[in-house]
N, CA, C and O atoms as a Tinker XYZ file with bonds, in Angstrom:
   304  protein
     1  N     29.048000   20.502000  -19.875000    73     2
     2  CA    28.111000   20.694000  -18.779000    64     1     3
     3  C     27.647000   19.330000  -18.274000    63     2     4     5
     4  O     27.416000   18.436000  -19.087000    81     3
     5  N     27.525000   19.170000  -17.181000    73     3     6
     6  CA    27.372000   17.804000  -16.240000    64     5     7
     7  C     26.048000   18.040000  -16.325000    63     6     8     9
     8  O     25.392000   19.081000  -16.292000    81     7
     9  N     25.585000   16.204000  -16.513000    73     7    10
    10  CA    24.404000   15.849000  -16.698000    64     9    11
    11  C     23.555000   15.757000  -15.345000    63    10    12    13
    12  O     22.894000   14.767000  -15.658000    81    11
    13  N     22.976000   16.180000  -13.693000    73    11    14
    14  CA    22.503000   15.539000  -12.292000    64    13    15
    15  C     21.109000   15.464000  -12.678000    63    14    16    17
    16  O     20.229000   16.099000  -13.261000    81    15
    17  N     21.469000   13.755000  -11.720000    73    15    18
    18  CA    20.042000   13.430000  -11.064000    64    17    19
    19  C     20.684000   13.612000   -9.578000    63    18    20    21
    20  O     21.767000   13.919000   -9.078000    81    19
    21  N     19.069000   13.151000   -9.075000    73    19    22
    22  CA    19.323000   12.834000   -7.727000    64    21    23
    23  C     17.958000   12.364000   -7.364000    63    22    24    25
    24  O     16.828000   12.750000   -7.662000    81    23
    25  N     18.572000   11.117000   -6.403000    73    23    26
    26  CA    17.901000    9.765000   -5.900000    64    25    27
    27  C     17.449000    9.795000   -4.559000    63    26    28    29
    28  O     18.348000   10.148000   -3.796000    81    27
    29  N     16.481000    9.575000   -4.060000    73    27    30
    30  CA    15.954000    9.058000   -2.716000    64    29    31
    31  C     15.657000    7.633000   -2.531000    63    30    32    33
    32  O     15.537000    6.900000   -3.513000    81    31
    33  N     15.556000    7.276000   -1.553000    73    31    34
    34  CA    14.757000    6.240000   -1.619000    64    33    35
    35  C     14.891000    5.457000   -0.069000    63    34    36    37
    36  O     15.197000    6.286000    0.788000    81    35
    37  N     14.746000    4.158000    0.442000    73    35    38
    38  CA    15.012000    3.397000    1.296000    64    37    39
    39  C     16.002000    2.130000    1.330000    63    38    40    41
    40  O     15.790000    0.948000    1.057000    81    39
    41  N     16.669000    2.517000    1.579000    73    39    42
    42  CA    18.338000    1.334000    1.618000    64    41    43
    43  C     17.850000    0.435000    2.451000    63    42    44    45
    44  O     17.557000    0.989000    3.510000    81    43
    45  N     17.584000   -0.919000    2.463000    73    43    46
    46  CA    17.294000   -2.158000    3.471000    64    45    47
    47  C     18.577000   -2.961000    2.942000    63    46    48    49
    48  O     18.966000   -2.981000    1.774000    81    47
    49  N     19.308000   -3.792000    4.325000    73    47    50
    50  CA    20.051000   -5.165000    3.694000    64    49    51
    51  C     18.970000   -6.089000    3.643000    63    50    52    53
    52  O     17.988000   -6.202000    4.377000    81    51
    53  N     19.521000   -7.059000    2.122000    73    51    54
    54  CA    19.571000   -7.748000    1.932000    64    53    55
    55  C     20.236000   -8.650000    1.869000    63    54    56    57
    56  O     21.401000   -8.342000    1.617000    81    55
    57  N     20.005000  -10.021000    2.018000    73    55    58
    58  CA    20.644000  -11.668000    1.904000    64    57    59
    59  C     21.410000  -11.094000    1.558000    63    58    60    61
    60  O     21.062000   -9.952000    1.259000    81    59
    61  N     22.973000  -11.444000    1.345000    73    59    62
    62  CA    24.455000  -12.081000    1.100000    64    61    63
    63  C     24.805000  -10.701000    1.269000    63    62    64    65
    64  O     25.481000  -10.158000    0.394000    81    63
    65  N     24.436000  -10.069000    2.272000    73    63    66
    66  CA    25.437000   -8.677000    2.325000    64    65    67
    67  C     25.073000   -7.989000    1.695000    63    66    68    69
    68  O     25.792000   -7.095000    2.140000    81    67
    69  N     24.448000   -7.436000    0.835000    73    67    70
    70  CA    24.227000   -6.519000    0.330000    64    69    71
    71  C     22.730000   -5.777000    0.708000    63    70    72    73
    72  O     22.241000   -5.931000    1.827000    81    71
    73  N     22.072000   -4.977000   -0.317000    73    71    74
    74  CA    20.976000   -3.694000    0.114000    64    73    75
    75  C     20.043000   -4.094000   -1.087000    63    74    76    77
    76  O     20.351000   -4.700000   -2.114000    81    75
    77  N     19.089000   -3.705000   -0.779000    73    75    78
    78  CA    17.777000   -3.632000   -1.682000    64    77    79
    79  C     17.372000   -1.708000   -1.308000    63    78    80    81
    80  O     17.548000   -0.811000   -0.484000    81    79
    81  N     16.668000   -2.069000   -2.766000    73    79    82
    82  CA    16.499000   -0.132000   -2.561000    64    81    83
    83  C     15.052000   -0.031000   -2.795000    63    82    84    85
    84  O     14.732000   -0.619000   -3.828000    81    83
    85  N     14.171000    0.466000   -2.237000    73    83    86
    86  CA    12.583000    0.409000   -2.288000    64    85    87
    87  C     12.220000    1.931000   -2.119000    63    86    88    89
    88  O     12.856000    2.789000   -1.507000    81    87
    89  N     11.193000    2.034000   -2.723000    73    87    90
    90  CA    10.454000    3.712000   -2.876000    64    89    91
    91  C     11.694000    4.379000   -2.972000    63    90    92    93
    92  O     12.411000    4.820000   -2.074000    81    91
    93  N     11.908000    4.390000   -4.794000    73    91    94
    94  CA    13.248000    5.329000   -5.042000    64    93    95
    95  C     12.699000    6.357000   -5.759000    63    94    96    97
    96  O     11.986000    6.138000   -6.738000    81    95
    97  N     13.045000    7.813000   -5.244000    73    95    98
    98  CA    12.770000    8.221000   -6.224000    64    97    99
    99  C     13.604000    9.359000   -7.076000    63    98   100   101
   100  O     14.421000   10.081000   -6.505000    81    99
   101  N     13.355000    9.456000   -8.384000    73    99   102
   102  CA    14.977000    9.966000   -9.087000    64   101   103
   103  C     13.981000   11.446000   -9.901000    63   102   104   105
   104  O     12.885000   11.565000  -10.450000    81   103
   105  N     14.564000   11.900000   -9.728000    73   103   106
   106  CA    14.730000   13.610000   -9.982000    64   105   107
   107  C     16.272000   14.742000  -10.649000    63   106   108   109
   108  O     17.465000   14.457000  -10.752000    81   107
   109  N     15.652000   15.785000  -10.916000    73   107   110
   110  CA    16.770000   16.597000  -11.974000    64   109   111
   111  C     16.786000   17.474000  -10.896000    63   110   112   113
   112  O     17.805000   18.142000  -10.722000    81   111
   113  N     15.656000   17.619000   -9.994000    73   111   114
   114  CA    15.427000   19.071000   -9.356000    64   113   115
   115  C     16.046000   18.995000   -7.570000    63   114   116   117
   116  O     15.641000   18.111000   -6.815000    81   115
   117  N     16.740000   19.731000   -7.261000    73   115   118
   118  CA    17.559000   19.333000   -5.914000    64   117   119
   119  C     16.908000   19.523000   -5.129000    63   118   120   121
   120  O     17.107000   18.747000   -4.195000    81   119
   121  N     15.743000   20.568000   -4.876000    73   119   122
   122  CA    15.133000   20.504000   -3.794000    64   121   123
   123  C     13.693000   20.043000   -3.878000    63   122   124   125
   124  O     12.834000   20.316000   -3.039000    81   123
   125  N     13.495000   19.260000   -5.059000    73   123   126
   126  CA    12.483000   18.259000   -5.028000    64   125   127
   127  C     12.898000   17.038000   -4.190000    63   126   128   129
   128  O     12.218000   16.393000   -3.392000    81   127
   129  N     13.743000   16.932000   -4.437000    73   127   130
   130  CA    14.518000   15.673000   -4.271000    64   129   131
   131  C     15.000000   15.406000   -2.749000    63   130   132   133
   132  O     14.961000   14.295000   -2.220000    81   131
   133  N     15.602000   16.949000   -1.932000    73   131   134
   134  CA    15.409000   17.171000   -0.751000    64   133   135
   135  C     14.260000   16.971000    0.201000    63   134   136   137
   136  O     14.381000   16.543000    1.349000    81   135
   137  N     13.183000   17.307000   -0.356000    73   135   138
   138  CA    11.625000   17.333000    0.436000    64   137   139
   139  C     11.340000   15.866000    0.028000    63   138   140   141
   140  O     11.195000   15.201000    1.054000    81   139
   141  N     11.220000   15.198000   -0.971000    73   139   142
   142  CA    11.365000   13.562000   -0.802000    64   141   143
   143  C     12.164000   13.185000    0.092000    63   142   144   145
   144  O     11.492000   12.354000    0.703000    81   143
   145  N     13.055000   13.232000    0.532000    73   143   146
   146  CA    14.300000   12.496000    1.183000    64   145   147
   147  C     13.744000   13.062000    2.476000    63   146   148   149
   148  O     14.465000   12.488000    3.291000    81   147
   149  N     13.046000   13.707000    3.072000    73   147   150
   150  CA    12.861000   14.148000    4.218000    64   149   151
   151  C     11.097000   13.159000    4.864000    63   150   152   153
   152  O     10.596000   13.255000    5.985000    81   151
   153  N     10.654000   12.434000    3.841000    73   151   154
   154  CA     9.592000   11.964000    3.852000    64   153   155
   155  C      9.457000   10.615000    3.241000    63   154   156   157
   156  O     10.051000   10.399000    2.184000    81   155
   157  N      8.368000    9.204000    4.084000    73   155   158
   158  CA     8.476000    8.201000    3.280000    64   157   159
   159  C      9.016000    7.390000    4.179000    63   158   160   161
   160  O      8.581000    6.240000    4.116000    81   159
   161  N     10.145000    7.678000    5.333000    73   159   162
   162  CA    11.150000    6.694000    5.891000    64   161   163
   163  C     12.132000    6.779000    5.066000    63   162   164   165
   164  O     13.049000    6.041000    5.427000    81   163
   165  N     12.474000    7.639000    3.629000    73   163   166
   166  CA    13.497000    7.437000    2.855000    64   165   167
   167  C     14.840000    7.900000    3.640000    63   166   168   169
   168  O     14.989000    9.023000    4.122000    81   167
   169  N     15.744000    6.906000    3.686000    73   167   170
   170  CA    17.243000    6.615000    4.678000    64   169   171
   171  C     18.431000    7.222000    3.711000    63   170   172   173
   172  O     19.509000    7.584000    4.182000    81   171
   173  N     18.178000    7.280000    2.573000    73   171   174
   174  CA    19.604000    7.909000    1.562000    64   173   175
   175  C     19.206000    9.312000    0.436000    63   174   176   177
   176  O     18.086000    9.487000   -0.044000    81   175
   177  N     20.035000    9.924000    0.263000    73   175   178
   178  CA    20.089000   10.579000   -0.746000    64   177   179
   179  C     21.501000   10.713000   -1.514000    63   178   180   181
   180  O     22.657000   10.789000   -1.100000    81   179
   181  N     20.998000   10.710000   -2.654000    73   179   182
   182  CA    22.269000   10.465000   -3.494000    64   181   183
   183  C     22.120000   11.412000   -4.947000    63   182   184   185
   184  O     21.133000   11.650000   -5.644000    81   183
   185  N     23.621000   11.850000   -5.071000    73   183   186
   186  CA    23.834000   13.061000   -6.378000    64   185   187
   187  C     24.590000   12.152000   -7.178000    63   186   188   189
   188  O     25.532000   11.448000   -6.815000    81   187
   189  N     23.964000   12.267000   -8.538000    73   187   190
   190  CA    24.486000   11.530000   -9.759000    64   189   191
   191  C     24.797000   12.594000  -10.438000    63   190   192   193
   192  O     23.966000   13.483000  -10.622000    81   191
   193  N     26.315000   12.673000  -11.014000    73   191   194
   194  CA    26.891000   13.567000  -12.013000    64   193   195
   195  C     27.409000   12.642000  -12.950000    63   194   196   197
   196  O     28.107000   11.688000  -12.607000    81   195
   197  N     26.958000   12.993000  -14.619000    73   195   198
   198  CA    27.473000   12.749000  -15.631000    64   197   199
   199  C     27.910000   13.193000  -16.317000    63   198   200   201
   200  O     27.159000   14.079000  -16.726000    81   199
   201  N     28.860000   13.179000  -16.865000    73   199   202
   202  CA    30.183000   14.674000  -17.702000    64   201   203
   203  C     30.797000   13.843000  -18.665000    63   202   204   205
   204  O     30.599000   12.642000  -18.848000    81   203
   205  N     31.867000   14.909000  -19.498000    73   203   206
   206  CA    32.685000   13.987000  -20.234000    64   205   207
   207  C     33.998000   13.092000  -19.813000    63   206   208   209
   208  O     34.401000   12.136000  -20.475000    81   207
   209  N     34.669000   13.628000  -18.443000    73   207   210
   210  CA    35.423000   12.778000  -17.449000    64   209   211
   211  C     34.835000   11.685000  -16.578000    63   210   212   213
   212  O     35.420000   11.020000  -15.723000    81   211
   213  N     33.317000   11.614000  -17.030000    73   211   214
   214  CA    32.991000   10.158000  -16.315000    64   213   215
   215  C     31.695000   10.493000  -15.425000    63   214   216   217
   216  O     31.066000   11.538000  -15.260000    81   215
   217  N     31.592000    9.587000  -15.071000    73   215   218
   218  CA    30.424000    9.748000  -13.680000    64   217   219
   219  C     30.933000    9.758000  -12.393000    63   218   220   221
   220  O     32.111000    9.427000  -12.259000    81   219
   221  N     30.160000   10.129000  -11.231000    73   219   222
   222  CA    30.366000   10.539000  -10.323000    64   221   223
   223  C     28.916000   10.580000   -9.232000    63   222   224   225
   224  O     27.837000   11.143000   -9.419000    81   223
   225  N     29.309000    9.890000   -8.256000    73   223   226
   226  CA    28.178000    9.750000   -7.113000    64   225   227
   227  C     28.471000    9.786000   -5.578000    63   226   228   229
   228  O     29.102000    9.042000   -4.827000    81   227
   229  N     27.676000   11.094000   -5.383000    73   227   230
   230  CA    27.892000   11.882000   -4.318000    64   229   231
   231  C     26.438000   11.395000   -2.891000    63   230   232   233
   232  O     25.251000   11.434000   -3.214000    81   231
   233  N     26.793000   11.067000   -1.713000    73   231   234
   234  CA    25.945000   10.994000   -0.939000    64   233   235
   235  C     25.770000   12.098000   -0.077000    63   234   236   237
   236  O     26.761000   12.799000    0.130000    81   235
   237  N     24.728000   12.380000    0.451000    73   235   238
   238  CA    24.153000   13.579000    1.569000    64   237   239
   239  C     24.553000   13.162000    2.672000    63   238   240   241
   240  O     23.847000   12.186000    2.929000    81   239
   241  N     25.541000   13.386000    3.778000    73   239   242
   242  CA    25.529000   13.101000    4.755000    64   241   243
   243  C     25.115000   14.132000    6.112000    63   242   244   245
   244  O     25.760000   15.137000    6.411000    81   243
   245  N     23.820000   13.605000    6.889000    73   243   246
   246  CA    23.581000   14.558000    7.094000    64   245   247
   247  C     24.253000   15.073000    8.265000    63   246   248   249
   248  O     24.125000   16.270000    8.525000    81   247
   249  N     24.815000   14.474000    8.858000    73   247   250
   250  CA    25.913000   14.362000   10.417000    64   249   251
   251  C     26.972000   15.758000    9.868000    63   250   252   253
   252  O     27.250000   16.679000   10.637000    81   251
   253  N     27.456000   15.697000    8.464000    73   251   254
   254  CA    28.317000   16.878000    8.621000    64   253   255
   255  C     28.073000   17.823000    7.556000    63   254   256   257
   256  O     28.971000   18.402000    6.943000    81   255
   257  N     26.373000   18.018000    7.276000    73   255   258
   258  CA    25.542000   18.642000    6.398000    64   257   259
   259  C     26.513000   19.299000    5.004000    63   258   260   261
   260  O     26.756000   20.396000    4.502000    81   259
   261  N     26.900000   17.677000    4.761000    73   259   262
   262  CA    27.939000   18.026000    3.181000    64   261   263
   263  C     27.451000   16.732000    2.413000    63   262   264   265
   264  O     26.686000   15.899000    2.900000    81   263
   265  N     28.118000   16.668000    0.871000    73   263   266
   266  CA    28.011000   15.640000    0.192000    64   265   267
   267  C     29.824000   14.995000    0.233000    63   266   268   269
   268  O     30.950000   15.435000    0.465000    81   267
   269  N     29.103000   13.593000   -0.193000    73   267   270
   270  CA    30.469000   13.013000    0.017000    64   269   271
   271  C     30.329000   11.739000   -0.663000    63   270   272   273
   272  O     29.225000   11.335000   -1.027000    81   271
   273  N     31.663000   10.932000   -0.895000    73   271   274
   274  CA    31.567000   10.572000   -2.015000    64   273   275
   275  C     31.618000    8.429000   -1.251000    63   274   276   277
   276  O     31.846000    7.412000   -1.905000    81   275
   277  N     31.299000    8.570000    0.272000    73   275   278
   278  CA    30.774000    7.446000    0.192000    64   277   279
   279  C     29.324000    7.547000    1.077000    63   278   280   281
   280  O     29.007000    8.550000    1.716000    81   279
   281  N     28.673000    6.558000    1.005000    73   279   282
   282  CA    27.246000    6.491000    1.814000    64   281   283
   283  C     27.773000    6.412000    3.185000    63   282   284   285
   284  O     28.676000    5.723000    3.658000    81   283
   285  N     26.793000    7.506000    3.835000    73   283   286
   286  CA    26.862000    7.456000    5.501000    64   285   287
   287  C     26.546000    6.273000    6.369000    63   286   288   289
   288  O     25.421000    5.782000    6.461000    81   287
   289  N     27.451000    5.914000    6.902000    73   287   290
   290  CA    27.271000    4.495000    7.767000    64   289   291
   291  C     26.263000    4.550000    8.387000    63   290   292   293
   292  O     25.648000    3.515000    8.131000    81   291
   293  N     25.519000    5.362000    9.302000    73   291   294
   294  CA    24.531000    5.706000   10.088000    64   293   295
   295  C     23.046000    6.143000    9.186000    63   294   296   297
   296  O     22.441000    7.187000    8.944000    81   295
   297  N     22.917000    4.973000    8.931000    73   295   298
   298  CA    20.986000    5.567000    7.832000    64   297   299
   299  C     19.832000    5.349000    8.109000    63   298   300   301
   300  O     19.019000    4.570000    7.612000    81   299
   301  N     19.717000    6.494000    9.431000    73   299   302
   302  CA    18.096000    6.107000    9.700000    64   301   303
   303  C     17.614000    6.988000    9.486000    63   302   304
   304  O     16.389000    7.061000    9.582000    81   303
């Protein structure tokens, strides 16, 4: 049985290309985690699966109201 969290929070770039992640917040419960992500300015949501074949991280995209397995280019 797969272990999920799931993450909210605010994706900003940072210096050298990359992102800083601010007001994250991590949860077991999906539609806790939904009503966070809808509030805050929070720009991402993200599904963490842990199993015995490995981990696995799924993003919300909301353009084609599915999960998917890279972050949506468009995060406002």
């Amino acid at each position: 049985m797969a272990l999920v969290y799931y993450e909210t929070g605010i994706r900003v770039p940072a210096g050298g290309g990359g992102y800083d992640y601010v007001n994250v917040f991590v949860t077991q419960n999906e539609q806790e985690a939904r009503t966070a992500y809808r509030a805050d300015r929070r720009n991402y949501l993200a599904r963490l699966s842990f199993d015995d074949s490995g981990t696995r991280t799924e993003f919300w995209n909301p353009a084609s109201s599915s999960w998917t397995a890279a972050a949506p280019h468009s995060e406002s």
